[in-house]
C-alpha positions in Angstrom: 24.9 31.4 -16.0 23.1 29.9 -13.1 23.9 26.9 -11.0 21.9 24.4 -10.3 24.2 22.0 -8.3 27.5 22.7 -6.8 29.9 20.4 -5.2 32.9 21.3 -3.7 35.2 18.4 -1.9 32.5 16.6 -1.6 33.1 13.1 0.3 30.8 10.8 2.4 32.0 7.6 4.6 30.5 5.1 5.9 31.1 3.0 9.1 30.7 -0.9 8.4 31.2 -3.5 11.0 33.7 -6.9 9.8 34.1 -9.9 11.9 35.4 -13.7 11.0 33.1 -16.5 11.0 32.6 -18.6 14.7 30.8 -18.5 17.7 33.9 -17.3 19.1 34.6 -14.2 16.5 30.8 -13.4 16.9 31.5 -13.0 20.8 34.5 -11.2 20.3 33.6 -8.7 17.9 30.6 -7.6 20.4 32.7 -6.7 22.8 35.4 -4.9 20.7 33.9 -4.3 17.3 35.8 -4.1 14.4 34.9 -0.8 12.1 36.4 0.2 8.3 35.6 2.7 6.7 34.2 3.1 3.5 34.5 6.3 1.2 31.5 6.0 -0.9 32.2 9.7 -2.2 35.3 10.9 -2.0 35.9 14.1 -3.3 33.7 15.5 -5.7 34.1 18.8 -7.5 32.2 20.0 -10.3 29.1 22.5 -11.1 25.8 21.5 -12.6 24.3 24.5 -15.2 20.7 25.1 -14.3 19.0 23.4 -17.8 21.6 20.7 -18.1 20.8 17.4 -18.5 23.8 15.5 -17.1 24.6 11.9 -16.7 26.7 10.0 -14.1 28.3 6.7 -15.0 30.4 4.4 -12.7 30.0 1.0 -11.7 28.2 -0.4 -8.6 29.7 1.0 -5.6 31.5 4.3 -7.6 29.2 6.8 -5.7 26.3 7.3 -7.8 23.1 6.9 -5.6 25.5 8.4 -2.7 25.7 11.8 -4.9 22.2 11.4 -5.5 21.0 11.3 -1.9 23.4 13.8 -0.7 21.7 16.6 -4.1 18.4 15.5 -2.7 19.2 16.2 1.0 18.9 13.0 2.3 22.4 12.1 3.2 24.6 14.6 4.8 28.2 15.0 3.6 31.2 13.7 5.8 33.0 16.5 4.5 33.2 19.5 2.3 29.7 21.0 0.9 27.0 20.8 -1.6 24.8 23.6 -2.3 21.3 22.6 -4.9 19.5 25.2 -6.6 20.9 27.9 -3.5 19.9 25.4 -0.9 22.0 23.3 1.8 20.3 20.2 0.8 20.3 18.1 3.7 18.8 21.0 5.9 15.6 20.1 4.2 14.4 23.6 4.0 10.8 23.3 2.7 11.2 25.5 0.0 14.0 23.4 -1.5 12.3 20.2 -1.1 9.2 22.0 -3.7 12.0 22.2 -5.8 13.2 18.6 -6.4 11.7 15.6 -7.7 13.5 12.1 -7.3 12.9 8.8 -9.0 14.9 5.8 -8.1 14.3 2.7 -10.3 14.4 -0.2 -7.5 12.4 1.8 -4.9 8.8 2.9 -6.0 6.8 6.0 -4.9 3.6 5.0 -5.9 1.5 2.9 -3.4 1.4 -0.5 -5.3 -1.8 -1.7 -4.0 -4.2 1.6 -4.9 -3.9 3.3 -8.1 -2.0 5.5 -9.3 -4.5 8.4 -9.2 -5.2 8.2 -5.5 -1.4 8.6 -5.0 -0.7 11.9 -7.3 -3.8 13.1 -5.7 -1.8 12.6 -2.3 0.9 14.4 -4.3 -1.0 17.5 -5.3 -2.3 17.7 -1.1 1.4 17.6 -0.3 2.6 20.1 -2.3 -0.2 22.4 -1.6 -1.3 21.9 -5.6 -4.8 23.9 -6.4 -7.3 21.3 -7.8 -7.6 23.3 -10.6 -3.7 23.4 -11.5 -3.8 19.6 -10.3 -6.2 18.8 -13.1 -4.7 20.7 -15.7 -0.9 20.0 -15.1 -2.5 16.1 -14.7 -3.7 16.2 -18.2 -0.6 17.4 -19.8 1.5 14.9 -18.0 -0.7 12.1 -18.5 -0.7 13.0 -22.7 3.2 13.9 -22.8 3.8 10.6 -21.0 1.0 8.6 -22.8 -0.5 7.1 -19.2 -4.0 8.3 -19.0 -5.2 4.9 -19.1 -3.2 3.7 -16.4 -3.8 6.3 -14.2 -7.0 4.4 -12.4 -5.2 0.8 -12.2 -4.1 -0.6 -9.1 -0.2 0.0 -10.2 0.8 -3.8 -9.3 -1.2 -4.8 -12.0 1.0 -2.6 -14.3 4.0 -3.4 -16.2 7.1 -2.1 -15.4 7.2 0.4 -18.7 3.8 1.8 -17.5 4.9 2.2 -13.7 7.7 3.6 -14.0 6.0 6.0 -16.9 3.8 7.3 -13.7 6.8 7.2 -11.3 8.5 10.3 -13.6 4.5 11.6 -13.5 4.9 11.8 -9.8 8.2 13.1 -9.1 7.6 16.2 -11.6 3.3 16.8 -10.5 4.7 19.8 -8.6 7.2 20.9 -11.3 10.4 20.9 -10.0 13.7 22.7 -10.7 15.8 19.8 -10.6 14.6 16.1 -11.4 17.1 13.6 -10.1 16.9 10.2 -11.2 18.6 7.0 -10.8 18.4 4.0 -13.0 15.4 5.1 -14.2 15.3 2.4 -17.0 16.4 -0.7 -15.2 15.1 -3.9 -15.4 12.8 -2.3 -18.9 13.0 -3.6 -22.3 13.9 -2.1 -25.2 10.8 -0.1 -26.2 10.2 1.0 -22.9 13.6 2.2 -22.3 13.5 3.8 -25.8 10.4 5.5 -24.6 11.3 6.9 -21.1 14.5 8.0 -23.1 12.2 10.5 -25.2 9.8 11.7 -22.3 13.1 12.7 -20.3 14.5 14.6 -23.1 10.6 15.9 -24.1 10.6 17.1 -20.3 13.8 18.8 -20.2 13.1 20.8 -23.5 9.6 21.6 -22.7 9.9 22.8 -18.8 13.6 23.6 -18.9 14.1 21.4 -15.9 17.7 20.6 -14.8 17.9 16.6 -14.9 20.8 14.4 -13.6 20.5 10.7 -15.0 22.0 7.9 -13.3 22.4 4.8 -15.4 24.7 1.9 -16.4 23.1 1.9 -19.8 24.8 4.2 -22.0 22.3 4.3 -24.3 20.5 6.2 -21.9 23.4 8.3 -21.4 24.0 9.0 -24.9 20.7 9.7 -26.0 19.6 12.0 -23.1 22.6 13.7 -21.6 24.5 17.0 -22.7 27.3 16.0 -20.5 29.0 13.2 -19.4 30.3 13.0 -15.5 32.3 9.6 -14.8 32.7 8.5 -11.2 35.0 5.8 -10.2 35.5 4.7 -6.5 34.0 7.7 -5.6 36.1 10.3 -7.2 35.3 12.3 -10.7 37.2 11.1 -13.5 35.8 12.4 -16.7 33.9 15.6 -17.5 32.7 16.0 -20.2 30.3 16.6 -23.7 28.4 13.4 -24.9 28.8 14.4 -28.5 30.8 11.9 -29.2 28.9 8.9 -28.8 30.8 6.5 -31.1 33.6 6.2 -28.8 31.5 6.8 -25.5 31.0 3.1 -24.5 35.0 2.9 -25.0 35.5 5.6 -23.3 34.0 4.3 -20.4 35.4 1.1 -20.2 39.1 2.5 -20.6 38.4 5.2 -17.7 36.6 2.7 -15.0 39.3 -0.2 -16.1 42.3 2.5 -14.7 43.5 2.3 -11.1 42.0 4.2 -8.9 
């Protein structure tokens, strides 16, 4: 079996300046600083199958995003290691990089002010994409996510549905290994979320591709994933199948409502 992503103790801190309120705290805490630190992972072990398609739940602040950017190399660990599809990721080898695609729901990829067609063609000059295999592999992803239409609209004038239809479109235009996204559906309504559901899951079947799905909708969880990875204040708390999806919701309440 291969292995896409493995994490072994995996922890990251963070350094956050605290003062009281007044002119006079203010003054103090420039000279003599106070610092906490915060463990936004702290200790993560676990192995991700190359063709899975698993999803993390945990509430805001469990570690999510923190995992994400560590698997996609732009945070370093504080401690213990993380090795993604063979790769150290935060030593940003170029070869790994070709291998990953990333989509974050509250931060965009896509220039909002050009169309979308003008970025992916930035895309395809980036990843060193032939024009031929740019227009074919274009066509495909523009049918399988139904976005043809969209492609040559200035992608402010979109709806949220639509862009983030052409986000996915540019995180896989070079066909990655591994897709990595994080609340991919927020903020969407039903019917789009219904429909980004199906084009993840279409995706994973079609190219193989090893997705991990970050969301606090577990409808997205339980209609996409084939495992089931709880994080709570930074540490792994549940690992397992999403077959059982009647008691999934519960599940998760009863695990992140525990002590840490």
């Amino acid at each position: 079996m291969s292995i896409a992503i493995s994490a072994r103790g995996l922890k990251r801190s963070f350094q956050r300046k605290t003062r009281e309120p007044g002119m006079a705290a203010a003054v103090k805490a420039f000279f003599r600083p106070k610092v906490s630190t915060k463990w936004a992972v702290a200790g993560l072990d676990f192995q991700v199958a190359a063709g899975q398609v698993v999803g993390l739940v945990g509430a805001n602040g469990a570690g999510k995003t923190t995992f994400l950017k560590m698997a996609a190399g732009l945070l370093h660990p504080t401690e213990g290691e993380i090795r993604v599809l063979g790769h150290v990721p935060h030593e940003r080898d170029p070869n790994f990089l070709r291998s990953i695609g990333m989509v974050m729901g509250q931060k965009s990829q896509l220039w909002i002010d050009i169309p979308a067609s003008e970025t992916l063609e930035l895309l395809a000059a980036v990843y060193d994409i032939p024009s031929e295999v740019y227009r074919k592999r274009l066509d495909d992803l523009a049918r399988l996510f139904d976005v043809k239409e969209h492609l040559g609209v200035q992608v402010r004038r979109l709806s949220l549905g639509e862009r983030m239809k052409l986000e996915i479109v540019a995180a896989v235009l070079h066909e990655p290994r591994l897709l990595l996204l994080d609340e991919p559906t927020i903020g969407l309504d039903v019917v789009a979320k219904d429909r980004i559901r199906g084009l993840v899951r279409d995706y994973n079947v079609e190219k193989g591709t090893t997705i991990v799905l970050s969301s606090h909708d577990m409808d997205d969880i339980a209609e996409v994933c084939h495992r089931l990875l709880i994080i709570h204040h930074g540490a792994l708390r549940f690992d397992g199948s999403v077959s059982e999806v009647a008691s999934l919701k519960s599940l998760v309440l009863e695990t992140l409502s525990s002590p840490a």
